[in-house]
ZADO-1210 file (C-alpha; in nm, 4 decimals, padded with zeros to 6 digits):
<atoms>
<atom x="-04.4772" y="-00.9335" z="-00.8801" code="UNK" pos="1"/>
<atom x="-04.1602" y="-00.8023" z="-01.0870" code="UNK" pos="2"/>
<atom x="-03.9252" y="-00.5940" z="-00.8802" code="UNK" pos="3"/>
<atom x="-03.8711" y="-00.2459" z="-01.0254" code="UNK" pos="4"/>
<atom x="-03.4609" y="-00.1938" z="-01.0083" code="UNK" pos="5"/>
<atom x="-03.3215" y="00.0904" z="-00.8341" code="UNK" pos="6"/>
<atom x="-03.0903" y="00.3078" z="-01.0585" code="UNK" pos="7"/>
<atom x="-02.7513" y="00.3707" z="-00.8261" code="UNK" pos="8"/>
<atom x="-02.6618" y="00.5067" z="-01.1897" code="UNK" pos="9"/>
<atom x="-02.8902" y="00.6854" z="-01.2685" code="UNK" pos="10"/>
<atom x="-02.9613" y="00.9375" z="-00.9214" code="UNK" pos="11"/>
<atom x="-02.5431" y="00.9262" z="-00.8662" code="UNK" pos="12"/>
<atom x="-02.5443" y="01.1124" z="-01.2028" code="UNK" pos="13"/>
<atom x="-02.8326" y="01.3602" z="-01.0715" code="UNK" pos="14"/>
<atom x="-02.6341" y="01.4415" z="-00.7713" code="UNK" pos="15"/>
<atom x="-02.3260" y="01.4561" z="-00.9354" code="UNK" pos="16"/>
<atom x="-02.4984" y="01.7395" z="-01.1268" code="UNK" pos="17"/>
<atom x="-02.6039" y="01.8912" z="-00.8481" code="UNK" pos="18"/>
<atom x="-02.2146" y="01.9028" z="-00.6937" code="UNK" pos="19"/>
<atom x="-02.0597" y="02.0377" z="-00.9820" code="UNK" pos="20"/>
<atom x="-02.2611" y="02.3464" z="-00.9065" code="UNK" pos="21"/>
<atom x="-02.1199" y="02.3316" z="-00.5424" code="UNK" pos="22"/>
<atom x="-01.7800" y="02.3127" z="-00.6375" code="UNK" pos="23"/>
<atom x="-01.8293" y="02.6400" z="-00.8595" code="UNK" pos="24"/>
<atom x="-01.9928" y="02.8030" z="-00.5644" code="UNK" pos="25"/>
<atom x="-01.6808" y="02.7263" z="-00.3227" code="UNK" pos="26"/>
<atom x="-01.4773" y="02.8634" z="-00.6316" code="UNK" pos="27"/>
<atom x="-01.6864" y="03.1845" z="-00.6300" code="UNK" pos="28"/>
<atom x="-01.5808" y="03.1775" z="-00.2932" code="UNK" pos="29"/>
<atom x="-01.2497" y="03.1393" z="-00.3441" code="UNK" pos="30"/>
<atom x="-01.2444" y="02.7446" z="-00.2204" code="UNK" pos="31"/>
<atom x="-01.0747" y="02.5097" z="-00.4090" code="UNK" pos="32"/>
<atom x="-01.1656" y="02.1453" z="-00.2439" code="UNK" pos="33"/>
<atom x="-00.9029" y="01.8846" z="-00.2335" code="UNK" pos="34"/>
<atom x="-00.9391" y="01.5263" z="-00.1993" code="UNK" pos="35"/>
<atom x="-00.6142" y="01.3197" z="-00.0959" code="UNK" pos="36"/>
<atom x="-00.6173" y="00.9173" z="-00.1528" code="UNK" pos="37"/>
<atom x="-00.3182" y="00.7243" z="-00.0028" code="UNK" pos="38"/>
<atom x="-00.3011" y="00.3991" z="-00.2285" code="UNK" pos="39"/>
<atom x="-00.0442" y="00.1559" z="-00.0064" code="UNK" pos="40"/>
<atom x="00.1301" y="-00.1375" z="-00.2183" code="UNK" pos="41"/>
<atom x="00.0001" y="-00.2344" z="-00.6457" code="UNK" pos="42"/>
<atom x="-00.3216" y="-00.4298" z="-00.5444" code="UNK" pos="43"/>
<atom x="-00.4774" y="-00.4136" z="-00.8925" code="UNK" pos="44"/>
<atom x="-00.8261" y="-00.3855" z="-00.7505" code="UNK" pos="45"/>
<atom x="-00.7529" y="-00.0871" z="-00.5478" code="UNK" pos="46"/>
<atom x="-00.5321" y="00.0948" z="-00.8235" code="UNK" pos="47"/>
<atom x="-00.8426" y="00.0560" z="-01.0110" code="UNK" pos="48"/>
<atom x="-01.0576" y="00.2005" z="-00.7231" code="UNK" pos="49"/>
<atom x="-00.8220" y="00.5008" z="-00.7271" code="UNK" pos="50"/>
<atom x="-00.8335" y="00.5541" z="-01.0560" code="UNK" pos="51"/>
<atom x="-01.2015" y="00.5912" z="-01.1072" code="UNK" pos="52"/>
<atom x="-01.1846" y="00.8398" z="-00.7597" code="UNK" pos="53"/>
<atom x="-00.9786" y="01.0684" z="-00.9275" code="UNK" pos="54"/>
<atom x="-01.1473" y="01.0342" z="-01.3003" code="UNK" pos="55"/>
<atom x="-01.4044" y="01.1255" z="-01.0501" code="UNK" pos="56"/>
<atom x="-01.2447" y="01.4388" z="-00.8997" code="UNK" pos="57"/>
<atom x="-01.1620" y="01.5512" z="-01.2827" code="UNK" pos="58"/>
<atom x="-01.5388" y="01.5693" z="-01.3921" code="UNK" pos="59"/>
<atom x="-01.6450" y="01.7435" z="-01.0644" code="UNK" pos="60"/>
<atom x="-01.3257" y="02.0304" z="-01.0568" code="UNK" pos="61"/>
<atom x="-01.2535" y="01.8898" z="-00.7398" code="UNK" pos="62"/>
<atom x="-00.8510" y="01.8868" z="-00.7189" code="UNK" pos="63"/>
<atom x="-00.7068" y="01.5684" z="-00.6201" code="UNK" pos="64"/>
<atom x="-00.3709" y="01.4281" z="-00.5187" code="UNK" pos="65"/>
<atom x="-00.2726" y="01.0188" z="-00.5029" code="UNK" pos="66"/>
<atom x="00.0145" y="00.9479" z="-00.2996" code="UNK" pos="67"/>
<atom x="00.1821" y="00.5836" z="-00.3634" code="UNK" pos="68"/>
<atom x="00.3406" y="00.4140" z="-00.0904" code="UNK" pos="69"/>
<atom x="00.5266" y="00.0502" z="-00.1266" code="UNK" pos="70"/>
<atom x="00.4234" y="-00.2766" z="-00.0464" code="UNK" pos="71"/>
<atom x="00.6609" y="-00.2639" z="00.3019" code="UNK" pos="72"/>
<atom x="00.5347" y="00.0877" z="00.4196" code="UNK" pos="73"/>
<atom x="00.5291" y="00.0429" z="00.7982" code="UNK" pos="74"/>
<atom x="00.2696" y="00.1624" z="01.0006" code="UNK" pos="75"/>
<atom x="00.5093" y="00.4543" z="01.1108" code="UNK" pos="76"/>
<atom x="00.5892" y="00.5722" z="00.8023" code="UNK" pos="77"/>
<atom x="00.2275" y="00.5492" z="00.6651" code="UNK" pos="78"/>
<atom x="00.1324" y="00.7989" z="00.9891" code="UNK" pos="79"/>
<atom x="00.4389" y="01.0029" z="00.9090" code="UNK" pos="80"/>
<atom x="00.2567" y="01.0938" z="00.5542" code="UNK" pos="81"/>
<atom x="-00.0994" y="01.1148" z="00.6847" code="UNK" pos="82"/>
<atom x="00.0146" y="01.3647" z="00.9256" code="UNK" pos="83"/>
<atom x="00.1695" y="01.5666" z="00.6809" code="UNK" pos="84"/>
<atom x="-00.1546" y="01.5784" z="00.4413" code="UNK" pos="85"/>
<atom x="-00.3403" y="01.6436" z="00.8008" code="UNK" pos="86"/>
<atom x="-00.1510" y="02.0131" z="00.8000" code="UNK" pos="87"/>
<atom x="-00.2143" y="02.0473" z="00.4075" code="UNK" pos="88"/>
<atom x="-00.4239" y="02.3374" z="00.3840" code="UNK" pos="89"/>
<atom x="-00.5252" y="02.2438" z="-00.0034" code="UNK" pos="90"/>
<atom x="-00.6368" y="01.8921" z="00.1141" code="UNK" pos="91"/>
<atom x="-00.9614" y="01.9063" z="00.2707" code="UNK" pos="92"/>
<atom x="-01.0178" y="01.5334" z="00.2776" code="UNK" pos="93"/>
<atom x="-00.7948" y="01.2116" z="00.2597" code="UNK" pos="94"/>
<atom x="-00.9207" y="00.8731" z="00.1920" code="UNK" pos="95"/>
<atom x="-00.6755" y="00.5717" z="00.2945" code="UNK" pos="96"/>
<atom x="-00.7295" y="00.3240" z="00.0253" code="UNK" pos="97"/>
<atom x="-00.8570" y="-00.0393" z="00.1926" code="UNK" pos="98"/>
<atom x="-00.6918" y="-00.3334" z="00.2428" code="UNK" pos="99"/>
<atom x="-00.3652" y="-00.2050" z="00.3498" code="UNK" pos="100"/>
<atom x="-00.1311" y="-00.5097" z="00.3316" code="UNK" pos="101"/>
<atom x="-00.0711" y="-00.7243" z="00.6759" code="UNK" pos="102"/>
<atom x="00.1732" y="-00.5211" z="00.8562" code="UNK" pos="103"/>
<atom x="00.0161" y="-00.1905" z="00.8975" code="UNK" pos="104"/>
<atom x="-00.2478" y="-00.1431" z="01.1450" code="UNK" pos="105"/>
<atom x="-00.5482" y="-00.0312" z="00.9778" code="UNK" pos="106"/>
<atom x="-00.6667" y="00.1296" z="01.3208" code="UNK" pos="107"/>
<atom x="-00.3534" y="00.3348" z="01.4178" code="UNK" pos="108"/>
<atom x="-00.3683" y="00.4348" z="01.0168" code="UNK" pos="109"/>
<atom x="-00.7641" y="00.5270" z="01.0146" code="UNK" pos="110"/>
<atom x="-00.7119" y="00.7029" z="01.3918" code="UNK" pos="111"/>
<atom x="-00.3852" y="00.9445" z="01.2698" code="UNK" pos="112"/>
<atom x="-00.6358" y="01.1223" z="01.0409" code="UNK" pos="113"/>
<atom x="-00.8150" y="01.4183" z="01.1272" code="UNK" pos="114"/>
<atom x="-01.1797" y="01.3986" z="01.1863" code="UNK" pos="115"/>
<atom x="-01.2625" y="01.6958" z="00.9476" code="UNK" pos="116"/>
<atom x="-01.0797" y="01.5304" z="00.7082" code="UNK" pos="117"/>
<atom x="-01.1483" y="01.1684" z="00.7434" code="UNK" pos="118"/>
<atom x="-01.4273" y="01.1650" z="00.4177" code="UNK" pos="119"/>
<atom x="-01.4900" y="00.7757" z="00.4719" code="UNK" pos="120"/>
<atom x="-01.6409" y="00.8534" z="00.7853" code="UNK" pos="121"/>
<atom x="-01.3814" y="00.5930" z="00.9699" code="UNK" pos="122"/>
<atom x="-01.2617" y="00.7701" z="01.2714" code="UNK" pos="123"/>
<atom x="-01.3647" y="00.6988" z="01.5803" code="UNK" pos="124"/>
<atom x="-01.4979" y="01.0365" z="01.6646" code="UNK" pos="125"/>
<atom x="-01.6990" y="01.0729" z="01.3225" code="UNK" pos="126"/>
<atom x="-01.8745" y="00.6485" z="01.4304" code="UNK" pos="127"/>
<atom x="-01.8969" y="00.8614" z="01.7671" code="UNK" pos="128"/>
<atom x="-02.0838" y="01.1391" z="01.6448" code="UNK" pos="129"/>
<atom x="-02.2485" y="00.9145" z="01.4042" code="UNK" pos="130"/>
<atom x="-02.4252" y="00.6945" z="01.6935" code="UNK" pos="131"/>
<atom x="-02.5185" y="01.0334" z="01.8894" code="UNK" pos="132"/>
<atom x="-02.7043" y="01.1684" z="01.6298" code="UNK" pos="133"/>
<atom x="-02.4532" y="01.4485" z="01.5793" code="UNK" pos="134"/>
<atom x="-02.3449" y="01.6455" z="01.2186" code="UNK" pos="135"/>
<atom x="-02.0540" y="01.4549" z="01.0826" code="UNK" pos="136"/>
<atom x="-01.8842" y="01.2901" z="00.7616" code="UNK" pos="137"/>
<atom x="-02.0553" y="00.9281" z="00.7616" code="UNK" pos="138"/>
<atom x="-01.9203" y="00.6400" z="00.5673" code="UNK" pos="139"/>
<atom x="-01.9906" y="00.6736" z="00.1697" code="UNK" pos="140"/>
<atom x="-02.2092" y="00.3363" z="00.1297" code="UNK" pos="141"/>
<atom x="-02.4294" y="00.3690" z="00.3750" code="UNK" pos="142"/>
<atom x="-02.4465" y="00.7423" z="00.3479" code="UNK" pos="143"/>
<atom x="-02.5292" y="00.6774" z="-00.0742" code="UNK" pos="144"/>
<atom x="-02.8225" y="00.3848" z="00.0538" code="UNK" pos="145"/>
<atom x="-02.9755" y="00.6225" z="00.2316" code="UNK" pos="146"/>
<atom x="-02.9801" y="00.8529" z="-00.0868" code="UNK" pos="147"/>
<atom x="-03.0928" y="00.5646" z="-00.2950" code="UNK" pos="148"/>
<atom x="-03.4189" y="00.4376" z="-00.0187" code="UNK" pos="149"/>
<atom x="-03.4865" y="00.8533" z="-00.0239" code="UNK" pos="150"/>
<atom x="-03.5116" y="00.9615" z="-00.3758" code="UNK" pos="151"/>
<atom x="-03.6833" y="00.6167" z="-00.4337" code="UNK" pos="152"/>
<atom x="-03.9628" y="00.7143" z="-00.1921" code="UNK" pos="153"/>
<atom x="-03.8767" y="00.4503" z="-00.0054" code="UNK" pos="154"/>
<atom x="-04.1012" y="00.4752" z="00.3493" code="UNK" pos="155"/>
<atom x="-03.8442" y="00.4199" z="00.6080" code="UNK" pos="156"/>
<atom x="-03.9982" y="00.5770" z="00.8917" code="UNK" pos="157"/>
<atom x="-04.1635" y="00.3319" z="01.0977" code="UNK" pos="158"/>
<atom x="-04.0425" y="00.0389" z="00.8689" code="UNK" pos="159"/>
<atom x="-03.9114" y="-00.2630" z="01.0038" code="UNK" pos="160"/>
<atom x="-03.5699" y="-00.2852" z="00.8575" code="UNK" pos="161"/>
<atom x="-03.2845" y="-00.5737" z="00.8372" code="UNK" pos="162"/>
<atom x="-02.9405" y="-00.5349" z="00.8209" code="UNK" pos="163"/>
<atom x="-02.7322" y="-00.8542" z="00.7144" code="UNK" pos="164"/>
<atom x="-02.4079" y="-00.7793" z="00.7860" code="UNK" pos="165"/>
<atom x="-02.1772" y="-00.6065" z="01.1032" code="UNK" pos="166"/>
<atom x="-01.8600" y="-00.4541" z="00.9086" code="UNK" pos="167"/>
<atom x="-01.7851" y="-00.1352" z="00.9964" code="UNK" pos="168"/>
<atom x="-01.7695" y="00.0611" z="00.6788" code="UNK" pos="169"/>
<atom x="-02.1195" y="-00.0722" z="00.6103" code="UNK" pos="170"/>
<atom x="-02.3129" y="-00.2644" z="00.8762" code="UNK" pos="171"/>
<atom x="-02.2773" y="-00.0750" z="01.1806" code="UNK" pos="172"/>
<atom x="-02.3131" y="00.2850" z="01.0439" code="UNK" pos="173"/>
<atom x="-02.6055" y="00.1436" z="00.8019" code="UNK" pos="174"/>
<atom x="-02.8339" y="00.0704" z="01.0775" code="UNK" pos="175"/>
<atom x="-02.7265" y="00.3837" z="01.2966" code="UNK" pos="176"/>
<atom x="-02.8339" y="00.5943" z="00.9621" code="UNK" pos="177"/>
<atom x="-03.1623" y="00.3965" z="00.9460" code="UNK" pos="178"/>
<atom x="-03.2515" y="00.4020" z="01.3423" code="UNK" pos="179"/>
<atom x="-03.2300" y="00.7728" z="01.2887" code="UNK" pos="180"/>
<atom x="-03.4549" y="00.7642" z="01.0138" code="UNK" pos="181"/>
<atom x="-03.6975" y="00.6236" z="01.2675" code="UNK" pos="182"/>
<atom x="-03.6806" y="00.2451" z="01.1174" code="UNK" pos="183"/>
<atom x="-03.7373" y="-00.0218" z="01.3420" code="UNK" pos="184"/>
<atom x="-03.3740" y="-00.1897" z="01.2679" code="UNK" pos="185"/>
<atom x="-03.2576" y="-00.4954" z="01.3170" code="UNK" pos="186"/>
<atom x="-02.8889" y="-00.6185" z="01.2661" code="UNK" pos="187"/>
<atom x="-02.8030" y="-00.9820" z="01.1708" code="UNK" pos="188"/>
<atom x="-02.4380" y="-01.1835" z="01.0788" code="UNK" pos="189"/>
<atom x="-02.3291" y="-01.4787" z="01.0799" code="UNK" pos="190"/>
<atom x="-02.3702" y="-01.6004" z="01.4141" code="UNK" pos="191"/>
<atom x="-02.7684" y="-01.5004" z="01.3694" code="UNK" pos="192"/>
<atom x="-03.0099" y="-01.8213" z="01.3958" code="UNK" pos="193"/>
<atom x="-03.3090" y="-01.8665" z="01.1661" code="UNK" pos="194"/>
<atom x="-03.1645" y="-01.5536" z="00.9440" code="UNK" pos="195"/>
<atom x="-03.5169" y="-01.6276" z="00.7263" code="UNK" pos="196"/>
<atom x="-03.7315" y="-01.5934" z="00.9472" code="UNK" pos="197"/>
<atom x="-03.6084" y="-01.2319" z="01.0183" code="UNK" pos="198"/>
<atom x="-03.5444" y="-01.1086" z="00.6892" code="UNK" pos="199"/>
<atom x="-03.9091" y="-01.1885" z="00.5650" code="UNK" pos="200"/>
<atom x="-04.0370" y="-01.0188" z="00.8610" code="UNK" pos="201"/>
<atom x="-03.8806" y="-00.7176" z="00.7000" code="UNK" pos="202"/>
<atom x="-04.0070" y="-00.4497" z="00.4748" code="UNK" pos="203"/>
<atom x="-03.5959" y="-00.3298" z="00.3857" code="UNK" pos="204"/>
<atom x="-03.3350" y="-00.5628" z="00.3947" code="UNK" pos="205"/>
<atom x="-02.9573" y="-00.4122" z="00.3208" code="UNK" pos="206"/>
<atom x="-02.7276" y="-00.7473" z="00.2244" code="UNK" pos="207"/>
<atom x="-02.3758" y="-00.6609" z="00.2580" code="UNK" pos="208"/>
<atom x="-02.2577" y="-00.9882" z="00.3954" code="UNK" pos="209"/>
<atom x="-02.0133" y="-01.0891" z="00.0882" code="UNK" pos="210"/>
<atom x="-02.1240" y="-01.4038" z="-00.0120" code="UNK" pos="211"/>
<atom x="-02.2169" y="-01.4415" z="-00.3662" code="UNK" pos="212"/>
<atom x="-02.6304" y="-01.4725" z="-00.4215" code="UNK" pos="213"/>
<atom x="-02.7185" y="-01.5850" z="-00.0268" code="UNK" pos="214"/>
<atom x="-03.0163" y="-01.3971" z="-00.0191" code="UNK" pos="215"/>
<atom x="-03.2758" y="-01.6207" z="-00.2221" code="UNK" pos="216"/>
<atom x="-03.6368" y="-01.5458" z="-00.2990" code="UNK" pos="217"/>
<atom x="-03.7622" y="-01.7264" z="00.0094" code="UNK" pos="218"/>
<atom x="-03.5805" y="-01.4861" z="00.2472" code="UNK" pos="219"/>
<atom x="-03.7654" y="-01.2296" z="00.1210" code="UNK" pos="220"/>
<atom x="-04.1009" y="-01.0569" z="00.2253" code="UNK" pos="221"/>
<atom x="-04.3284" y="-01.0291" z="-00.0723" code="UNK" pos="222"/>
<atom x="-04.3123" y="-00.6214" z="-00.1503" code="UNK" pos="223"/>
<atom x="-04.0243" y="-00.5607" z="00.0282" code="UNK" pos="224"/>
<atom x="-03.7072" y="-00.3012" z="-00.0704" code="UNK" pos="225"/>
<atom x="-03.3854" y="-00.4778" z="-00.1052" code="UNK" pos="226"/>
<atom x="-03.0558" y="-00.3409" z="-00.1138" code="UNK" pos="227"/>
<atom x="-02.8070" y="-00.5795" z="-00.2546" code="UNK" pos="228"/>
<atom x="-02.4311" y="-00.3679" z="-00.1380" code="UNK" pos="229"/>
<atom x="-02.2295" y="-00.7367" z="-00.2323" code="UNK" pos="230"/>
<atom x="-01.9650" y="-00.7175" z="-00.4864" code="UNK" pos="231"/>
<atom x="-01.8521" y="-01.0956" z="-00.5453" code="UNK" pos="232"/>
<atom x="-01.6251" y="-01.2427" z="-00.8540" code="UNK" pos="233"/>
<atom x="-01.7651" y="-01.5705" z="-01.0009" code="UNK" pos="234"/>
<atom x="-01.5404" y="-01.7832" z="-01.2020" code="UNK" pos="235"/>
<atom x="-01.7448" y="-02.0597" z="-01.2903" code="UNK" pos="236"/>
<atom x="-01.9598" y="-02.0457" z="-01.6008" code="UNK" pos="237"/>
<atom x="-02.2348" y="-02.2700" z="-01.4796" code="UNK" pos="238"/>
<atom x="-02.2771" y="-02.0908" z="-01.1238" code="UNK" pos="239"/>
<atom x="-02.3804" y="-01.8321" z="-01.4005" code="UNK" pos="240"/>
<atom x="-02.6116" y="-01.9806" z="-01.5541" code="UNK" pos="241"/>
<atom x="-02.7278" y="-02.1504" z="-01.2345" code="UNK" pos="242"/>
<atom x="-02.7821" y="-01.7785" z="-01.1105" code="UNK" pos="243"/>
<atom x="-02.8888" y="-01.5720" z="-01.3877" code="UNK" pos="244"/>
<atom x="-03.0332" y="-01.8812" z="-01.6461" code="UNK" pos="245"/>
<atom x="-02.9156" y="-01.9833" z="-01.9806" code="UNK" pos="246"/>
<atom x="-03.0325" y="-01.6372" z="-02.1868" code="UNK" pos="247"/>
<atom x="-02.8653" y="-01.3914" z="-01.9727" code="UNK" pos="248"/>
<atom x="-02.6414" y="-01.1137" z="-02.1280" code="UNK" pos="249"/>
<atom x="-02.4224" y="-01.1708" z="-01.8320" code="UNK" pos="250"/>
<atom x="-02.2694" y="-01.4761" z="-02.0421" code="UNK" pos="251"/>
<atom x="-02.1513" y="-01.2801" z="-02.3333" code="UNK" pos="252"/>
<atom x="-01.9497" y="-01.0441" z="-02.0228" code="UNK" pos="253"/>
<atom x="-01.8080" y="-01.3579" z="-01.8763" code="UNK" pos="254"/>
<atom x="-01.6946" y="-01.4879" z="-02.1875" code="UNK" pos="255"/>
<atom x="-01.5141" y="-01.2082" z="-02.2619" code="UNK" pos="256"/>
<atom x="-01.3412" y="-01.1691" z="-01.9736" code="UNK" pos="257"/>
<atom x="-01.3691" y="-01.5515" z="-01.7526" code="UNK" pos="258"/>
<atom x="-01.5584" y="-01.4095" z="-01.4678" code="UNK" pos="259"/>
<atom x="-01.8517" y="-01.1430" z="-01.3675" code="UNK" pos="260"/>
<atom x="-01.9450" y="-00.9629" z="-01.0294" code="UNK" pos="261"/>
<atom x="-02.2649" y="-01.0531" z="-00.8340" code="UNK" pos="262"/>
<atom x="-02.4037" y="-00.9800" z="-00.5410" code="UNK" pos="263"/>
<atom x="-02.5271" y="-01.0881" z="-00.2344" code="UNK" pos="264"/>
<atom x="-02.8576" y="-01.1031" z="-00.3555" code="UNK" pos="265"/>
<atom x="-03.0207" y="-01.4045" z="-00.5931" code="UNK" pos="266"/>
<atom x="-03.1015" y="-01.1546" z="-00.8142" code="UNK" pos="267"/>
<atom x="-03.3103" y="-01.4081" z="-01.0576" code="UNK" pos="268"/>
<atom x="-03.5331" y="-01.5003" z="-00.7730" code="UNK" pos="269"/>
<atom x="-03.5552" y="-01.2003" z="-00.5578" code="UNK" pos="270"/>
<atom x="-03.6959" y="-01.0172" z="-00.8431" code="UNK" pos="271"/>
<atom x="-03.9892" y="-01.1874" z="-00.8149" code="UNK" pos="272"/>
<atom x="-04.0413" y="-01.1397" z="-00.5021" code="UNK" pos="273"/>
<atom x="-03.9569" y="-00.7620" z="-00.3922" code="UNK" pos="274"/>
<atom x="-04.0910" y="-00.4286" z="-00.4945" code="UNK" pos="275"/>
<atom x="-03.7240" y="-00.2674" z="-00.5480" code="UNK" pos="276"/>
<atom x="-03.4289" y="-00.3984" z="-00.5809" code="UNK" pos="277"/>
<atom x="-03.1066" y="-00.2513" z="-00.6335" code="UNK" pos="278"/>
<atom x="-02.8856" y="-00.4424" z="-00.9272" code="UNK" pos="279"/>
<atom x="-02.5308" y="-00.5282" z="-00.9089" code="UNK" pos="280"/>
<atom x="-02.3583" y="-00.3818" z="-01.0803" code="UNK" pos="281"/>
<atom x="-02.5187" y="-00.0315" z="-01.1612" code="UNK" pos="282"/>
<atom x="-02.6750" y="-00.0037" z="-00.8318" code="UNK" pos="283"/>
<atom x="-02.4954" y="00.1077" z="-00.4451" code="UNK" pos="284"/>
<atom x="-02.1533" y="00.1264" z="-00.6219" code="UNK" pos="285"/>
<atom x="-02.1895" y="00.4522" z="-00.8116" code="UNK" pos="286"/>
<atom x="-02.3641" y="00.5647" z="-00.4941" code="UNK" pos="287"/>
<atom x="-02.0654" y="00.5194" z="-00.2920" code="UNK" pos="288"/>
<atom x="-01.7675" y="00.6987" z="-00.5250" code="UNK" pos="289"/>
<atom x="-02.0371" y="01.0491" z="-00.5746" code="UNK" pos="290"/>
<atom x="-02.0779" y="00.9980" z="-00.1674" code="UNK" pos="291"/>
<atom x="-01.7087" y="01.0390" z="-00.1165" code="UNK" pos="292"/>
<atom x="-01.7363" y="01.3667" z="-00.3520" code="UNK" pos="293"/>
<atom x="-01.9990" y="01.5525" z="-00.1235" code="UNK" pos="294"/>
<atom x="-01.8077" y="01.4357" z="00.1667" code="UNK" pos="295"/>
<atom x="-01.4866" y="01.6054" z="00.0148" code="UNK" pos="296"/>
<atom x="-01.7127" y="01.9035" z="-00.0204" code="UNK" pos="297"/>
<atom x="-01.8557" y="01.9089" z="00.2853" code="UNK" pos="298"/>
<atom x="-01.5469" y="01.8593" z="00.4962" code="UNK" pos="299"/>
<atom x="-01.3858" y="02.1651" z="00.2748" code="UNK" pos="300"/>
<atom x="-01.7312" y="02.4018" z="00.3989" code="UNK" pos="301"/>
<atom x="-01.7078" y="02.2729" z="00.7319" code="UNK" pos="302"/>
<atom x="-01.3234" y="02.3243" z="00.7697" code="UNK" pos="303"/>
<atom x="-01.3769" y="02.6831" z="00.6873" code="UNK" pos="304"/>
<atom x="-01.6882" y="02.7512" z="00.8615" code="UNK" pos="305"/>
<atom x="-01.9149" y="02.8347" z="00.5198" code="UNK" pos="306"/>
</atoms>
């Protein structure tokens, strides 16, 4: 068996289609959505992250705003400016751009945001309404998975599904999103003994645990769907090889540039094991940045009742 990849590409660009359309139906309507991201401090990573958001924002005709802060924002002053794009009527959503640096706290900073506007799903009363089963704006990766398993024709109802990992942006809300899809869910970190034995019991397993290629082919279930979300630098040219073999195009990337991004998943043997398998990169991260977009969109509806 030869896993067939799952395109995170290839459906983000059919959705985005499919948005563009909405955002010239709000215009009809006389609705132009906003989208405010609060970049705190010059990590390079997360200017980049920004960057593509509001390249993002341009295609779609979605307006968008960045707001810069310095390295030594306080927590104070960081609420001071949330609050103020809270009362913006043009923004309809605001995304705090994560890590903050060490002195803020992240939960004061996530909980000063209004719910309607809080598109990454953070806020305590969106995980709230999240667990109940209640419409609300759910975090963008697990919210984009859920696209990808769907317009794969992935069964999940009545599958038996494994989730390795317990952040909150991904873990937590992950499994909530599958238990309501009526998957039989099962949540693993860590801490979790004989981690094997449970994911080969599975027929979807979501990695997002953040360690480069943990998943090998014997922890997986022959047929089964897996959904690599890890993002990992290597910087070692013979881990490459070690993961990917000697003829991989991956080696001409890293010798351009001294490292590449894998996932959580040993891609090289897990192919030959599962049915699907989504790649990294190309596969949950263009999910996530056209998730954020309907989320923009669908705060700016629900905000004014359309």
């Amino acid at each position: 068996m030869t896993a067939t990849f799952i395109s995170g590409t290839e459906i983000a660009a059919t959705i985005r289609n499919g948005l563009v359309a909405e955002v010239e139906r709000l215009r009809q309507q006389g609705v132009q959505p906003g989208l405010a991201v609060v970049l705190v401090g010059a990590n390079p990573a997360s200017a980049s992250y920004v960057k593509m958001k509001a390249h993002m924002c341009e295609r779609l005709g979605i307006a968008s705003r960045k707001l810069t802060l310095p390295e030594d924002t306080t927590t104070e002053q960081l609420i001071a400016r949330i609050e103020d794009l809270n009362d913006d009527d043009a923004i309809d959503g605001i995304l705090i751009q994560l890590p903050l640096p060490y002195q803020i706290d992240k939960h004061a900073a996530l909980e000063a945001l209004h719910p309607g506007k809080d598109v990454d799903g953070f806020h305590s009363a969106n995980i709230g309404s999240l667990v109940l089963g209640h419409e609300t704006l759910v975090a963008c990766t697990p919210l984009g998975i859920m696209e990808l398993l769907r317009r794969s024709g992935v069964r999940i109802d009545g599958a038996r599904a494994t989730v390795v990992g317990r952040s909150d942006d991904v873990g937590k809300p992950m499994a909530m999103l599958l238990m309501h899809a009526h998957a039989t869910v099962t949540i693993c970190h860590s801490h979790t003994d004989d981690l094997r034995s449970i994911t080969r019991e599975s027929d979807i397993v979501i990695a997002a645990i953040g360690q480069a290629a943990m998943l090998t082919g014997d922890f997986i279930k022959s047929g089964a769907v897996v959904v690599d979300v890890g993002s990992n630098q290597v910087l070692d040219r013979g881990e490459v090889v070690q993961l990917f073999g000697e003829e991989t195009p991956r080696l001409e990337s890293f010798d351009k540039s001294g490292y590449i991004w894998v996932g959580d998943v040993h891609e090289r043997e897990v192919v030959k094991v599962a049915s699907r398998l989504t790649p990294v990169p190309g596969g949950v991260g263009p999910m996530t940045i056209v998730m954020l977009m309907r989320n923009t969109l669908k705060a700016a509806r629900i905000r004014r009742k359309l």
